[in-house]
PADO-45275 format. One record per residue (C-alpha): x, y, z; residue number from 0. Coordinates in steps of 0.25 Angstrom, whole numbers. Example, Ala and Ser with C-alpha at 12.3 -4.5 7.8 and 13.67 -1.06 7.14 Angstrom:
// PADO-45275
<<49 -18 31> 0>;
<<55 -4 29> 1>;
END
This chain:
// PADO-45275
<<456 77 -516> 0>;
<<464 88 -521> 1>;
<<470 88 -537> 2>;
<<485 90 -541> 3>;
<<488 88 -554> 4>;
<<503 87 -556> 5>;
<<509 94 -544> 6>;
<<524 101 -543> 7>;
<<534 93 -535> 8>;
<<535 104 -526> 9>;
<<519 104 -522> 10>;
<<519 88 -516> 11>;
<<524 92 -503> 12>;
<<514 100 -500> 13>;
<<503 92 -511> 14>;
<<507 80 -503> 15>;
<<507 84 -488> 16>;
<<499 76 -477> 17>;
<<485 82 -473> 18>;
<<491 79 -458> 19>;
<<494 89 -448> 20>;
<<509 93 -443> 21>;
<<517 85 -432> 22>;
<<518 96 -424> 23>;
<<503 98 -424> 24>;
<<501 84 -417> 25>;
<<514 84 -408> 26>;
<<509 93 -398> 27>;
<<497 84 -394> 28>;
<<502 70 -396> 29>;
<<516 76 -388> 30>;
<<506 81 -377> 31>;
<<499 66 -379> 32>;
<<511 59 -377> 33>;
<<516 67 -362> 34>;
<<503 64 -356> 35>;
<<503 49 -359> 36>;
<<516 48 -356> 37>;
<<513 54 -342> 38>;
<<499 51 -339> 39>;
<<499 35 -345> 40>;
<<485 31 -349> 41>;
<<478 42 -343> 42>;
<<483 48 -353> 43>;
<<480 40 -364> 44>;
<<466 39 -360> 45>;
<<463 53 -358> 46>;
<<468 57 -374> 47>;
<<459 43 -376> 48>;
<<446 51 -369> 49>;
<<451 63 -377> 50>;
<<455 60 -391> 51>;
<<444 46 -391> 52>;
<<434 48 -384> 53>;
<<433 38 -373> 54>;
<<438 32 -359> 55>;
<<443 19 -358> 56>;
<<445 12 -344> 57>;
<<457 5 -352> 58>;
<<462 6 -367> 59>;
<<466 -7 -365> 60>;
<<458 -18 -375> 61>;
<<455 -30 -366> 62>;
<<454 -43 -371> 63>;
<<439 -43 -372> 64>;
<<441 -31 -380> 65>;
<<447 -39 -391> 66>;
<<437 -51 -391> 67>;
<<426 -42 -393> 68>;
<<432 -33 -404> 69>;
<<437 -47 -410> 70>;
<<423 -54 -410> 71>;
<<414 -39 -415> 72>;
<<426 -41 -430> 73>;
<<419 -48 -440> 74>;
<<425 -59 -444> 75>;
<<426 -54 -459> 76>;
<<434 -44 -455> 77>;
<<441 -55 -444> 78>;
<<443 -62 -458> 79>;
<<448 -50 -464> 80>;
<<459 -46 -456> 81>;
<<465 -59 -455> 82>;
<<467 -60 -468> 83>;
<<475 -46 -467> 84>;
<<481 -50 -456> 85>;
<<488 -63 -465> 86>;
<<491 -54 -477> 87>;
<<499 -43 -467> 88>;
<<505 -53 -459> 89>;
<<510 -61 -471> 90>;
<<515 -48 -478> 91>;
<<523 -44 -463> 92>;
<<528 -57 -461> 93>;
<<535 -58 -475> 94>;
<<544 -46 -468> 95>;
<<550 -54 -457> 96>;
<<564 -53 -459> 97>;
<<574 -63 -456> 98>;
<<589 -61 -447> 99>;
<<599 -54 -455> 100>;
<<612 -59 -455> 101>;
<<626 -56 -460> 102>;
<<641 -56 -455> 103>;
<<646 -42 -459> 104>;
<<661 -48 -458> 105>;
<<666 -60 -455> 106>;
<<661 -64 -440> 107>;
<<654 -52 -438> 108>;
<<640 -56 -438> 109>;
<<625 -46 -441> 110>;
<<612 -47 -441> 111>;
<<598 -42 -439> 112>;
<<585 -47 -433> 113>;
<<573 -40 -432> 114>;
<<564 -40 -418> 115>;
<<552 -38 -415> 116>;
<<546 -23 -408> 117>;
<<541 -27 -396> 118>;
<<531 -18 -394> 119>;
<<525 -10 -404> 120>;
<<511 -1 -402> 121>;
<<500 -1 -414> 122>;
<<491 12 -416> 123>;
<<478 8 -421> 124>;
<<470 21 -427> 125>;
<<455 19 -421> 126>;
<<446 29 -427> 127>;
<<437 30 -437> 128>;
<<444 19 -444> 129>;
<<449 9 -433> 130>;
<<462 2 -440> 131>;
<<461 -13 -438> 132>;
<<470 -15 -450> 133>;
<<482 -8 -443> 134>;
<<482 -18 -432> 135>;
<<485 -29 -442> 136>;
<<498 -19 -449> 137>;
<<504 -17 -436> 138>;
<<500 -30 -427> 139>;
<<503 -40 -438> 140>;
<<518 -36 -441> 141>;
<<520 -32 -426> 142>;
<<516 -48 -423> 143>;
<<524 -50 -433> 144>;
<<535 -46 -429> 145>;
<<535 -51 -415> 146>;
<<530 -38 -407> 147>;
<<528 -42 -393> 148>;
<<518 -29 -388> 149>;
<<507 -26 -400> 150>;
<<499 -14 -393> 151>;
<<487 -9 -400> 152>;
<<483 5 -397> 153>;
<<470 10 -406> 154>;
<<459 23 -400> 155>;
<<446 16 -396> 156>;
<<435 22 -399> 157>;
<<424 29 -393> 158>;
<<419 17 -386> 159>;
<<434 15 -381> 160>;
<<435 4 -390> 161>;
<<445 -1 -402> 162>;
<<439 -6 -414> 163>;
<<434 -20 -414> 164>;
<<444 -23 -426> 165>;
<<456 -16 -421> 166>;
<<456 -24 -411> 167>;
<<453 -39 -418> 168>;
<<464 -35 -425> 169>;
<<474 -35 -415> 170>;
<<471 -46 -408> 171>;
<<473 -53 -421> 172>;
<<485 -47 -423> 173>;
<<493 -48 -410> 174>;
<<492 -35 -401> 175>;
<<495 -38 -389> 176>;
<<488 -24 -382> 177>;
<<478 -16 -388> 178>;
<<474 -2 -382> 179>;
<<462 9 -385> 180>;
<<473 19 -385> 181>;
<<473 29 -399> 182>;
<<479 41 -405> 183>;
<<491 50 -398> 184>;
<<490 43 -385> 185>;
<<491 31 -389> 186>;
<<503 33 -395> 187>;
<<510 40 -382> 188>;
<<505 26 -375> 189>;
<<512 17 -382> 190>;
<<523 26 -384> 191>;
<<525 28 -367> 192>;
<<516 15 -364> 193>;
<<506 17 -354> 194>;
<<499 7 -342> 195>;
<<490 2 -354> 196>;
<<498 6 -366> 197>;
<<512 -2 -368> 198>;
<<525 6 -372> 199>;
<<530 0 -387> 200>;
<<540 3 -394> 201>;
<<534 6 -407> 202>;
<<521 11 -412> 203>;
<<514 8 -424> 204>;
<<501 13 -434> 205>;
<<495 23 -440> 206>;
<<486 33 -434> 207>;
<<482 50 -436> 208>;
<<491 60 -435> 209>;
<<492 61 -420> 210>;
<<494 45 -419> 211>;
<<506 48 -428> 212>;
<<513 61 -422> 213>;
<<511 51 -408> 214>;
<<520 41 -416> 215>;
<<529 50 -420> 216>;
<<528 56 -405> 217>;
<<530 40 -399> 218>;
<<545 40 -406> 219>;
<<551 51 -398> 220>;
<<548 42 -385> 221>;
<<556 30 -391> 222>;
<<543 24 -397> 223>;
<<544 18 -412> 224>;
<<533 22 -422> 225>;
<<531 14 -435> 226>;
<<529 26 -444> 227>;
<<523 40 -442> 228>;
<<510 35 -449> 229>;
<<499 45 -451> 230>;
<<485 48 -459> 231>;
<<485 37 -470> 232>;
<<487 42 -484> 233>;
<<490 36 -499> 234>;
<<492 38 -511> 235>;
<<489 33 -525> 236>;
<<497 34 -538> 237>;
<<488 29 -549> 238>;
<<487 33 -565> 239>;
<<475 27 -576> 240>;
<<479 14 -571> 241>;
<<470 15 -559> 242>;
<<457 14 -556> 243>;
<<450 26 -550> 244>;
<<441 20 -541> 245>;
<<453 13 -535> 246>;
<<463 24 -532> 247>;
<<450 31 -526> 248>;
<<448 21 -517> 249>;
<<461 19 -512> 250>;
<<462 35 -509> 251>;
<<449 35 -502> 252>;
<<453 23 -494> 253>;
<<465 32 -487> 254>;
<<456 43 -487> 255>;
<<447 37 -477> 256>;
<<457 34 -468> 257>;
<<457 47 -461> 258>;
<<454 62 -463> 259>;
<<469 65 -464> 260>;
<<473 52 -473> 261>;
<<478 57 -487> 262>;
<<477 50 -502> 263>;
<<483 54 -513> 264>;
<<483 50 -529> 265>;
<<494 53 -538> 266>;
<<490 52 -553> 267>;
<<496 52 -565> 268>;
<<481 53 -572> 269>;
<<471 64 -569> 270>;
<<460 56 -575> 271>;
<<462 46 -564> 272>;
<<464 58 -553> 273>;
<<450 62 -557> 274>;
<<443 47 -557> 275>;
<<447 45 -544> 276>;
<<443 58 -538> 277>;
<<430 54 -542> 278>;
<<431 41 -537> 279>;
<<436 47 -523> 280>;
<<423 54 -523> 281>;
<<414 43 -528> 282>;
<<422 34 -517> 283>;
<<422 43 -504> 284>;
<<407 44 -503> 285>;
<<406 29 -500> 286>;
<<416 30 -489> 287>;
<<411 28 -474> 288>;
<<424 39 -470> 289>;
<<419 47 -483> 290>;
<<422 59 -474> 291>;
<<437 56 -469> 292>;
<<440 51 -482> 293>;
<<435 65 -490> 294>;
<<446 72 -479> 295>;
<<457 64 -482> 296>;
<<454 64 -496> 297>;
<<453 79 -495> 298>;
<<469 79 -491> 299>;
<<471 70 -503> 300>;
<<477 74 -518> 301>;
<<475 68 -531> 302>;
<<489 72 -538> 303>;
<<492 70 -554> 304>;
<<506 71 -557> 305>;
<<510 69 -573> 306>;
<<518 57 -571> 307>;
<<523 44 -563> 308>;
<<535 49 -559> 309>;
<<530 61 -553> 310>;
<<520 53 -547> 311>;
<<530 45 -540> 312>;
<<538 56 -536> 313>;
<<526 63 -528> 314>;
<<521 51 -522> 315>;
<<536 46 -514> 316>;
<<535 62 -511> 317>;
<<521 57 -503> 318>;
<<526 44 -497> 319>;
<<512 39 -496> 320>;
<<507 29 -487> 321>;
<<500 21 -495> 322>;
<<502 23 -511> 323>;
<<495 15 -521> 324>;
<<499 14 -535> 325>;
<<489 12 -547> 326>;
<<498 14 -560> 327>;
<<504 7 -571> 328>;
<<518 11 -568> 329>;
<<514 5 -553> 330>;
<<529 0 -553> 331>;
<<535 13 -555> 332>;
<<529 17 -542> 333>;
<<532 5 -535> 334>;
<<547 7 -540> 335>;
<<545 22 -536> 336>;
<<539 22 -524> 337>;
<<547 25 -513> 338>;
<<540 31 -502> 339>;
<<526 24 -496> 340>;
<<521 16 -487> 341>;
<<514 6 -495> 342>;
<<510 5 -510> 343>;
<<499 -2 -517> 344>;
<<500 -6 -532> 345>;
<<489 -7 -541> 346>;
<<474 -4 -543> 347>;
<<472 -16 -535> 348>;
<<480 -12 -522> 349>;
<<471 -4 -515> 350>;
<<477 3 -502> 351>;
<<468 -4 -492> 352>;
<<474 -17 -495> 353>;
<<487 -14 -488> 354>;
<<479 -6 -475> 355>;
<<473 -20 -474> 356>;
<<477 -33 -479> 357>;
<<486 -35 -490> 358>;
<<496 -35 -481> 359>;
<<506 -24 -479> 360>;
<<505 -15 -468> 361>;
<<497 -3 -469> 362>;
<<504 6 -459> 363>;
<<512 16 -467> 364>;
<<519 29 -465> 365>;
<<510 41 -469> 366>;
<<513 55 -473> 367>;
<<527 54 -481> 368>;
<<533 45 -469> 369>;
<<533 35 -479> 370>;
<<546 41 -486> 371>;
<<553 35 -473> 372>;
<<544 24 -466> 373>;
<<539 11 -470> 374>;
<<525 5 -467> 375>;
<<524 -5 -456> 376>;
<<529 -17 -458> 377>;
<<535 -30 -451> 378>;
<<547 -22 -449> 379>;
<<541 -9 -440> 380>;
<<538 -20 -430> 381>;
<<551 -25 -428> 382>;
<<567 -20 -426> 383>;
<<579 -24 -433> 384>;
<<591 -29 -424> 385>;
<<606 -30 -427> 386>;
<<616 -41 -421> 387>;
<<630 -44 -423> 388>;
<<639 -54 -419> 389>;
<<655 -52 -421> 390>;
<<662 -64 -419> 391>;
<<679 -62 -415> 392>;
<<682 -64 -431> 393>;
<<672 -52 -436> 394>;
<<677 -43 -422> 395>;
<<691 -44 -428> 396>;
<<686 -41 -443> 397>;
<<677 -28 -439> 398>;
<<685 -24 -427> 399>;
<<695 -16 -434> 400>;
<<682 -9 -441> 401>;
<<677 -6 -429> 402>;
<<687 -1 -423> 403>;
<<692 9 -433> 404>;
<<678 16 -434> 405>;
<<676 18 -419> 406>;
<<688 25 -417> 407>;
<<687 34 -430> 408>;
<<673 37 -422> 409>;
<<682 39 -411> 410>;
<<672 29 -402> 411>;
<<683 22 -395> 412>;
<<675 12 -386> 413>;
<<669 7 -400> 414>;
<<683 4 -406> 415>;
<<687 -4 -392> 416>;
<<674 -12 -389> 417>;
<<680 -17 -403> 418>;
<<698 -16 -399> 419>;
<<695 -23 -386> 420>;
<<690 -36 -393> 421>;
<<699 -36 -404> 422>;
<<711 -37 -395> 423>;
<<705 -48 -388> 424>;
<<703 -57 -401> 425>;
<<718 -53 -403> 426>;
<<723 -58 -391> 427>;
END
């Protein structure tokens, strides 16, 4: 990891910049992705399938023999495991169900707003060389939750043209009602256009690489919702003499193993603790089974001192992080402070692998600075927020006059009428 001691506030732009490549460097191929599928339908999804994994499928489709046999090859520990996740996410989405909101704005003129359900939404499950099981539980849970009638599941199979065994327990435990071999760009461009096999939705969720993520970005200009423009995980860690080393190290390793492009970062008020847990890194990482992609990602990562807290707090919301853990003794000036991240996690006991799997908030969270405008998944993404109203005669008369005055300084006459012609009516 590279050093900083006590950076100028002109350096953090470039000090902090993503190890991601450019939009523009993606849009030519996923725009080029995106025209064939539309055209050419599953062929064309299963000729990048051939190309970008490896294999021909006579259908992506899972069938339900499929699950059954992926259901029964999951231990029943880990069975065990994700139920207990499964209650602790669905207890902590569930406390965000939100009741009618109701309120007469004048006398007789009546407001309020519901919240309904998206019907159908798309989850991008990343496959690889880390198949995410735990994603299927953030984004099907709340989506249940909510009332989402068309749960589709799209995750790359693998070279044997299969999904992970626990992939897909997970989403028959979880409510998807469609699950498909279908990964990377083009699966994007099928949910985004829908296919014979791939339904249209009307929103698309989870993370993925780059190229998942320009897809996404790529799926809104065709009317498609995306939840966030999530990319290649990253976090950082404030943490001062408080913390212990072998903690702070481990939590930075846990992101670095994501992915050769993930990024850690830890700010420091103390150079002694900078220095143990460089040494812990290095102790650490030789255990790892992803020892080499997590010696790449930690390759992109910095180990910043800065002189004080403020400072500190300053560079951080500057980063927007994804994940940021805070080990200090002023913890409360950075939870009072923090204004831009996805999630946060207080204390040396809070490590960052609790919320990517059962504590209970959702771990899909917007990457590289998107957390300065976007909020993580939450019960909310999965669901809309209508307005009604109701004027009886009495609120007409109190408001009509408003109304009326404003439309026609707009100079919107039919406006001002729709309102004059009932007025004189209720006069009569």
């Amino acid at each position: 990891m590279q050093k900083i001691d006590n950076p100028k506030k002109e350096m953090w732009s470039s000090l902090l910049k993503r190890p991601t490549q450019s939009y523009d460097d993606i849009e030519t191929t996923v725009k080029q992705i995106f025209t064939d599928v539309q055209k050419n339908d599953d062929f064309a999804v299963s000729k990048y399938t051939r190309l970008f994994d490896g294999v021909h499928m006579e259908s992506s489709l899972v069938t339900e023999i499929e699950i059954q046999q992926a259901s029964a090859s999951v231990s029943d520990e880990l069975k065990e495991a994700m139920l207990i996740a499964k209650r602790n996410i669905k207890k902590f989405h569930q406390a965000q169900i939100t009741k009618k909101v109701e309120v007469e704005t004048e006398t007789g003129v009546f407001c309020w707003q519901e919240n309904r359900p998206i019907e159908k939404i798309g989850l991008y499950i990343p496959g690889g060389t880390a198949p995410l099981f735990s994603t299927v539980l953030m984004l099907a849970i709340p989506a249940q939750l909510a009332g989402c009638n068309d749960i589709v599941l799209c995750s790359p199979p693998n070279k044997e043209g299969k999904i992970a065994d626990e992939i897909l327990y997970a989403a028959q435990l979880c409510g998807c009602t469609k699950i498909i071999k279908v990964g990377g760009i083009q699966a994007i461009a099928g949910l985004t256009f829908g296919t014979a096999v791939i339904p249209k939705v009307y929103k698309i969720f989870g993370p993925g690489n780059q190229f998942v993520t320009v897809a996404k970005q790529m799926a809104t200009k065709y009317g498609v919702a995306i939840d966030m423009p999530a990319g290649p995980s990253e976090l950082l860690v404030y943490a001062d003499d408080s913390a212990k080393a072998s903690y702070v190290a481990s939590d930075l390793l846990s992101q670095a193993e994501h992915g050769t492009d993930s990024q850690v970062i830890l700010v420091s008020t103390s150079k002694a603790l900078i220095t143990n847990v460089e040494l812990e890194i290095e102790i650490q990482i030789e255990q790892l089974s992803r020892k080499s992609i997590a010696q790449l990602a930690i390759s992109n990562s910095k180990l910043i001192y800065v002189e004080n807290i403020s400072t500190a707090l300053d560079l951080i919301n500057a980063y927007a992080p994804e994940h940021f853990i805070i080990c200090s003794k002023q913890e409360a000036f950075f939870i009072d402070g923090i204004r831009n991240a996805g999630s946060v996690f207080i204390g040396n006991y809070t490590p960052e692998s609790a919320g990517d799997y059962a504590s209970g908030t959702n771990h899909t969270l917007p990457t590289n600075g998107f957390a300065k405008a976007y909020s993580g998944v939450n019960l909310a993404s999965f669901t809309k927020s209508m307005t009604f109203q109701k004027i009886s005669k009495e609120g007409l008369v109190n408001i009509g006059n408003t109304i009326e005055l404003m439309a026609e300084a707009e100079g919107l006459d039919a406006h001002k009428n729709a309102v004059t012609i009932r007025l004189k009516d209720l006069q009569l």
